[in-house]
C-alpha positions as a Markdown table, in Angstrom:
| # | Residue | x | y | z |
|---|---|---|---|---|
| 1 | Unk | 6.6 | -7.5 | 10.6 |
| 2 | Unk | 3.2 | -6.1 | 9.9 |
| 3 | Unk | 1.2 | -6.5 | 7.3 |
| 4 | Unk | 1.5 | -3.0 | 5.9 |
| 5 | Unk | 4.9 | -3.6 | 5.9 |
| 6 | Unk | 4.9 | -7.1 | 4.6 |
| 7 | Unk | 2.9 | -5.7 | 1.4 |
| 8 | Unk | 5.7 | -2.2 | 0.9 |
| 9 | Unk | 8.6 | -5.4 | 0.9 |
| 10 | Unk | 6.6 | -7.9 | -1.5 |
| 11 | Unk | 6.1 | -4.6 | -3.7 |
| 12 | Unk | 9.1 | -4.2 | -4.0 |
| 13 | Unk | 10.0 | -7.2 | -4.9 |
| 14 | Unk | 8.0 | -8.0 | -6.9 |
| 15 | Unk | 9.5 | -4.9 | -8.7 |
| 16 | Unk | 12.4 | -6.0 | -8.8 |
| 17 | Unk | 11.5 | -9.4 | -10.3 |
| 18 | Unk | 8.8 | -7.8 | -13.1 |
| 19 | Unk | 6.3 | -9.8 | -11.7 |
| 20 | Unk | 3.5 | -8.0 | -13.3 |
| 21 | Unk | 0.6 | -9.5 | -12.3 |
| 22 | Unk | 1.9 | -9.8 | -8.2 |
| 23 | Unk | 3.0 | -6.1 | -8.8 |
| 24 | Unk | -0.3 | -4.8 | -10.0 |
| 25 | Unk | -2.1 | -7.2 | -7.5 |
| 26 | Unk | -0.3 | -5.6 | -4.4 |
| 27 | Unk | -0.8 | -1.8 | -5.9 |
| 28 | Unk | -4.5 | -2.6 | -6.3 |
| 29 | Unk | -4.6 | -4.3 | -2.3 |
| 30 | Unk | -2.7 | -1.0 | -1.1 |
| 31 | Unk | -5.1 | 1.4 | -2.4 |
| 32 | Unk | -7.8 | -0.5 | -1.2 |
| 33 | Unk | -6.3 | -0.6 | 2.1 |
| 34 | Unk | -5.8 | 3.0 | 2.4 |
| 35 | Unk | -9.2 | 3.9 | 0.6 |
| 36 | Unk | -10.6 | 1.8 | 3.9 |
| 37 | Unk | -8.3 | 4.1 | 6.0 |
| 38 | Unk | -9.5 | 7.2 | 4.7 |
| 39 | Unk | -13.0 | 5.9 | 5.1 |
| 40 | Unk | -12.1 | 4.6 | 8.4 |
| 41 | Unk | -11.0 | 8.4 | 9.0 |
| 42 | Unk | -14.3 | 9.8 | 7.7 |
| 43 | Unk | -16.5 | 7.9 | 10.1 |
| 44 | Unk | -14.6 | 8.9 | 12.7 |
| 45 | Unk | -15.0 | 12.7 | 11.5 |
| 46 | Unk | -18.5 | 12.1 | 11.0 |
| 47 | Unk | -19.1 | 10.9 | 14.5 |
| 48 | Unk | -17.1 | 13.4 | 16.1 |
| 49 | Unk | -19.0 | 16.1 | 14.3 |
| 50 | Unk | -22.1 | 14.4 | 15.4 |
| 51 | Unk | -21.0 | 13.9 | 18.9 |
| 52 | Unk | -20.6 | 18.4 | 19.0 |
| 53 | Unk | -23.5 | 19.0 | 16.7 |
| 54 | Unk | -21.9 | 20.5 | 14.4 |
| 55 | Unk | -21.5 | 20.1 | 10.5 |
| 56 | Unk | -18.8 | 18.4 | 9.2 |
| 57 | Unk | -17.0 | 21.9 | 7.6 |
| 58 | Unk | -17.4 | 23.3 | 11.0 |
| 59 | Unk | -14.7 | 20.9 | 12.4 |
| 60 | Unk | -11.5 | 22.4 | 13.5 |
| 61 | Unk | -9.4 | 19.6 | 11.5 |
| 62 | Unk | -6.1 | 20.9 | 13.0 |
| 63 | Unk | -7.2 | 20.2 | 16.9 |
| 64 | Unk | -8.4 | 17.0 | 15.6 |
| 65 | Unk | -6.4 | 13.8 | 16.4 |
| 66 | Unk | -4.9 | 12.0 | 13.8 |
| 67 | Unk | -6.6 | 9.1 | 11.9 |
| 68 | Unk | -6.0 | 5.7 | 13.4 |
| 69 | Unk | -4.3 | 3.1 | 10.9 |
| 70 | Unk | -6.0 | 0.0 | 10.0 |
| 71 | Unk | -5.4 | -3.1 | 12.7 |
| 72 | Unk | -4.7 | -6.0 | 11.4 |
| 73 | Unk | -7.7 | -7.6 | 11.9 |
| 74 | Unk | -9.6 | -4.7 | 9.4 |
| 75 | Unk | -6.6 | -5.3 | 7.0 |
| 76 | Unk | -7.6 | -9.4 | 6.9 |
| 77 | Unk | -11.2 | -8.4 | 6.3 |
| 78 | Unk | -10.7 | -5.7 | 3.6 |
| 79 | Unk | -8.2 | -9.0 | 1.9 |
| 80 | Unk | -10.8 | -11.8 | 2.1 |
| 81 | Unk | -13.4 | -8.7 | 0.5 |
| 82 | Unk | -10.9 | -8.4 | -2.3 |
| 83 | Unk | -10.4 | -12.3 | -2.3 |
| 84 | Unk | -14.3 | -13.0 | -3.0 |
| 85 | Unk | -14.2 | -10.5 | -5.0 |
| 86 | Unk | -12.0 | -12.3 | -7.3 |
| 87 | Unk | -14.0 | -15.7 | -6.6 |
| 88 | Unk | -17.3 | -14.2 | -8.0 |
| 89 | Unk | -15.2 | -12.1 | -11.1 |
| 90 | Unk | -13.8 | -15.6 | -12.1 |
| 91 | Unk | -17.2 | -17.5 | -11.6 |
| 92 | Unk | -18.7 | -14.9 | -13.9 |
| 93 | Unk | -15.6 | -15.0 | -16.3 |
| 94 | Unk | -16.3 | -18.9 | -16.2 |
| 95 | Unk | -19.8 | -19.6 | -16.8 |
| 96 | Unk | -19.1 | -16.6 | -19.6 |
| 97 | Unk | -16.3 | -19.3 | -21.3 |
| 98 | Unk | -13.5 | -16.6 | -20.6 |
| 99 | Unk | -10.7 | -18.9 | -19.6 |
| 100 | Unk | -7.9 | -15.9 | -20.0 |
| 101 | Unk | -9.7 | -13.7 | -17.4 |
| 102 | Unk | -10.6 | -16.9 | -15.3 |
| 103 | Unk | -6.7 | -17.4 | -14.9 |
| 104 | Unk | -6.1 | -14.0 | -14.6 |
| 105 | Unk | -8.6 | -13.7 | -11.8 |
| 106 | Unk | -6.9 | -16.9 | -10.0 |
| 107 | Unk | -4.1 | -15.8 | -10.2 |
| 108 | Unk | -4.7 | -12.6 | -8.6 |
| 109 | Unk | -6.6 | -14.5 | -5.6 |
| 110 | Unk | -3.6 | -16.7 | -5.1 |
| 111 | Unk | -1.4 | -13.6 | -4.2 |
| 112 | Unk | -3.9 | -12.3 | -1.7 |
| 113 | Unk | -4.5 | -15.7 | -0.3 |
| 114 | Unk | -1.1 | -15.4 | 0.6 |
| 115 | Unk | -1.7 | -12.5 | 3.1 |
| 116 | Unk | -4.7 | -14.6 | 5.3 |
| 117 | Unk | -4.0 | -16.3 | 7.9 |
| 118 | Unk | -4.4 | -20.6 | 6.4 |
| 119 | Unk | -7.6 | -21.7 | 5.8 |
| 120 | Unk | -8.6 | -24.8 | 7.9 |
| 121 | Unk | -10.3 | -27.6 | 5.6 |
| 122 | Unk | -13.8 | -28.9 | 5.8 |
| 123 | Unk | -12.6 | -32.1 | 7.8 |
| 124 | Unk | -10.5 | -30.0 | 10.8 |
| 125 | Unk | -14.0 | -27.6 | 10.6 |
| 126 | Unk | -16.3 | -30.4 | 11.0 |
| 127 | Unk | -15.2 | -31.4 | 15.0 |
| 128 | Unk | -15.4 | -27.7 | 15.5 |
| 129 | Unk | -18.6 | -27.1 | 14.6 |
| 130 | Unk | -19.8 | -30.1 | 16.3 |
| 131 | Unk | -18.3 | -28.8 | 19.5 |
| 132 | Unk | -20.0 | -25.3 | 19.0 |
| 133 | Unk | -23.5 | -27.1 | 18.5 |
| 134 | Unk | -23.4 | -29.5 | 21.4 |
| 135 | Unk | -22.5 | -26.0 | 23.6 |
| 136 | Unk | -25.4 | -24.0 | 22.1 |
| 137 | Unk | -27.5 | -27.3 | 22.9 |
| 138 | Unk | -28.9 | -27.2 | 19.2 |
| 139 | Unk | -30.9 | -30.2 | 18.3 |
| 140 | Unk | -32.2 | -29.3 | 14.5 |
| 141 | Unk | -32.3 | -26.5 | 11.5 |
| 142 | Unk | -34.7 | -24.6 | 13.3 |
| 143 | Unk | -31.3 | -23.6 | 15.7 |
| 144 | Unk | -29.7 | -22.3 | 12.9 |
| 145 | Unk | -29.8 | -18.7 | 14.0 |
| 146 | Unk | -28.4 | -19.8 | 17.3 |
| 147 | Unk | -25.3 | -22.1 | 16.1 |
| 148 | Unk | -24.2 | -19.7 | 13.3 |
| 149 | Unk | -23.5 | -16.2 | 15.2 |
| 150 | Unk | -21.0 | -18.3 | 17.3 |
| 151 | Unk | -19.3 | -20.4 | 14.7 |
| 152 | Unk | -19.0 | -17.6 | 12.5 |
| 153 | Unk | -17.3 | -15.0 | 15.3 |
| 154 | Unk | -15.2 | -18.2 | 16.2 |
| 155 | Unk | -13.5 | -19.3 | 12.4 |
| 156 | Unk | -14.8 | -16.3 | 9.9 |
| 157 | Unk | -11.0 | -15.2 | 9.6 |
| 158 | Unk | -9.9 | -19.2 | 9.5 |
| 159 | Unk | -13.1 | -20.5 | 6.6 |
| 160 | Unk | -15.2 | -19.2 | 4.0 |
| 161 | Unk | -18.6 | -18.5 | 5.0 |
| 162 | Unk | -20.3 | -20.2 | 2.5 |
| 163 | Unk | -18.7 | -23.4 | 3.6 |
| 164 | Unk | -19.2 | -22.5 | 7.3 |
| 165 | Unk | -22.8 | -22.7 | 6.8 |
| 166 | Unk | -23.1 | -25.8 | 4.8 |
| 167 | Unk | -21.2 | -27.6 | 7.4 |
| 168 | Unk | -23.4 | -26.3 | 9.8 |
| 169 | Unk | -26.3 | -27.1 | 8.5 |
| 170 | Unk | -24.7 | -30.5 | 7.6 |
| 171 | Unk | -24.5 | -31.3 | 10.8 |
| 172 | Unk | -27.9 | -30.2 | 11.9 |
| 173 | Unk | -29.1 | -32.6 | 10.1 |
């Protein structure tokens, strides 16, 4: 089951349960998801336009294919958006002393979080990472810019960024 369809089922359930906060969670991560297909659509118009040299009302939209749908792998990266999202809202609502908008916040990132794929830990990353720096042949900081390109297109989908870097530069050190 896809992911699209894994969200129109939890909807529903979630329905059918009154979870309100899960419910209003998913509608918000479905219009997101097709706000990024209609953009996704858009680009595609724009380019095509640009391809004839014409102007985007000169388009015959009826000879045009259809929009593509969202892979999965834009769908994962539209979630973890929405997820830090909800990370920096609840750091905000924190340092502001808003506890009931900190939990709300929370608990709208632990129902996306269950749509990415699991998150390794710091301690399976760390092996990882060393492996990718002994193949780039890095030896200090200054190889930053080589190690991260490559540990980042390896485990962006599987770690958070943030941490991806301080491990790297961890063990650069």
């Amino acid at each position: 089951m896809g992911l699209a369809e894994q969200l129109q089922q939890d909807l529903k359930d979630a329905m059918r349960s009154k979870e309100e906060p899960r419910l209003t969670t998913i509608r918000s991560l479905r219009a997101a998801l097709k706000q990024e297909a209609d953009a996704k659509r858009l680009r595609t118009l724009e380019s095509l336009a640009r391809e004839r040299g014409v102007e985007m009302k000169d388009l015959d939209l009826e000879n045009l294919p259809t929009s593509e749908p969202l892979t999965e792998a834009e769908m994962q990266q539209l979630i973890n958006r929405e997820v830090k999202k909800r990370q920096d809202a609840a750091e905000a609502y924190r340092k502001a002393g808003r506890a009931a908008a900190v939990a709300a916040e929370e608990a709208e990132m632990a129902v996306l979080k269950g749509y990415l794929p699991a998150q390794l830990s710091a301690e399976e990353l760390r092996p990882l990472i060393q492996n990718v720096v002994q193949e780039v042949g890095a030896t200090s900081k200054a190889d930053l810019k080589k190690v991260m390109p490559v540990v980042m297109a390896r485990y962006k989908d599987r770690a958070d960024g943030r941490l991806l870097n301080q491990l790297v530069q961890e063990s650069l050190s």
